[in-house]
N, C-alpha and C positions, 0 to 999 in steps of 0.2 A: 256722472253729472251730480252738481250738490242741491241741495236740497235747495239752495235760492236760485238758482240756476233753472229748477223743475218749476219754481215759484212765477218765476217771470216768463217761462215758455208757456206754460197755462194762462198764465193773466194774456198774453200775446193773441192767444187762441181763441179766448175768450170774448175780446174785441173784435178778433176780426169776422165770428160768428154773427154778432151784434148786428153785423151790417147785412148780414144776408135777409132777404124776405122771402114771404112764401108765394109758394108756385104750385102750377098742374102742369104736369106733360100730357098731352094730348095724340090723338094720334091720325091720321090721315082723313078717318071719319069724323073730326074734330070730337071722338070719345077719350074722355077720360083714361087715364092708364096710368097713372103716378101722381102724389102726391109729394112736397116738402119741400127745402129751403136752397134758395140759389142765390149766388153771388150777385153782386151790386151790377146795374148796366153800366154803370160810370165803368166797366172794368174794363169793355171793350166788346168784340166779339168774342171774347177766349172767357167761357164763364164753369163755376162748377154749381154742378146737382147736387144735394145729400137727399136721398129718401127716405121716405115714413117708413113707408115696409120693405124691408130688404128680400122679404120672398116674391118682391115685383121686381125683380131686381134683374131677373138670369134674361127677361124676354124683352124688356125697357129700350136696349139699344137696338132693334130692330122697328119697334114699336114707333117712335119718337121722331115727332113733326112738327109741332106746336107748343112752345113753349108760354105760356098765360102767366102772369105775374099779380102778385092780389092786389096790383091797382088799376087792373085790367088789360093792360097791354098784354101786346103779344110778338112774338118773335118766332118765325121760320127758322126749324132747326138743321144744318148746315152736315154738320157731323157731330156724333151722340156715343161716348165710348165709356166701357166701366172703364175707371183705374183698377189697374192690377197691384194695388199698393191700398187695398181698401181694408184690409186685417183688423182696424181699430174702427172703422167707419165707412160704411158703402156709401159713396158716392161717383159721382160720372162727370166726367170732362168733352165740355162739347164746345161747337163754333154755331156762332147765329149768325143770320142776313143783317146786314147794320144798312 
């Protein structure tokens, strides 16, 4: 890949970060269990997680019922999976109640 090539996949990236806000996953006790940044609701039911700390990481998808958005909403979490594709960045792929 060429160096502008690398240039505009970043900038791409970069944007579509932009759009994520932050979140808490929650858990059946409506406690706390994870922190950090989730995709846009405009995006559907089909949303992704990136977390704060990834050593929350291994026990999250068991965990995970509530999804809290930091402008307080909330969404029923549907199904809650790592991606196995997470080498550059742990994040998780889940479905909410719409």
């Amino acid at each position: 890949m060429n160096e502008e090539a690398v240039r505009q996949l970043i900038d791409l990236v970069e944007k579509r970060r932009a759009t994520f806000v932050r979140a808490m996953i929650l858990d059946r006790d409506n406690q706390l269990v994870a922190t950090g940044e989730v995709s846009p609701l405009s995006e559907g039911a089909f949303q992704v997680f990136h977390i704060d700390n990834p050593k929350d990481a291994d026990t999250l998808s068991s965990k995970a019922v509530i999804l809290r958005r930091s402008d307080g909403s909330e969404q029923k979490i549907l199904r809650f999976e790592r991606c196995p594709h997470t080498q550059y960045s742990t994040h998780f792929h889940f479905e909410i109640e719409t």
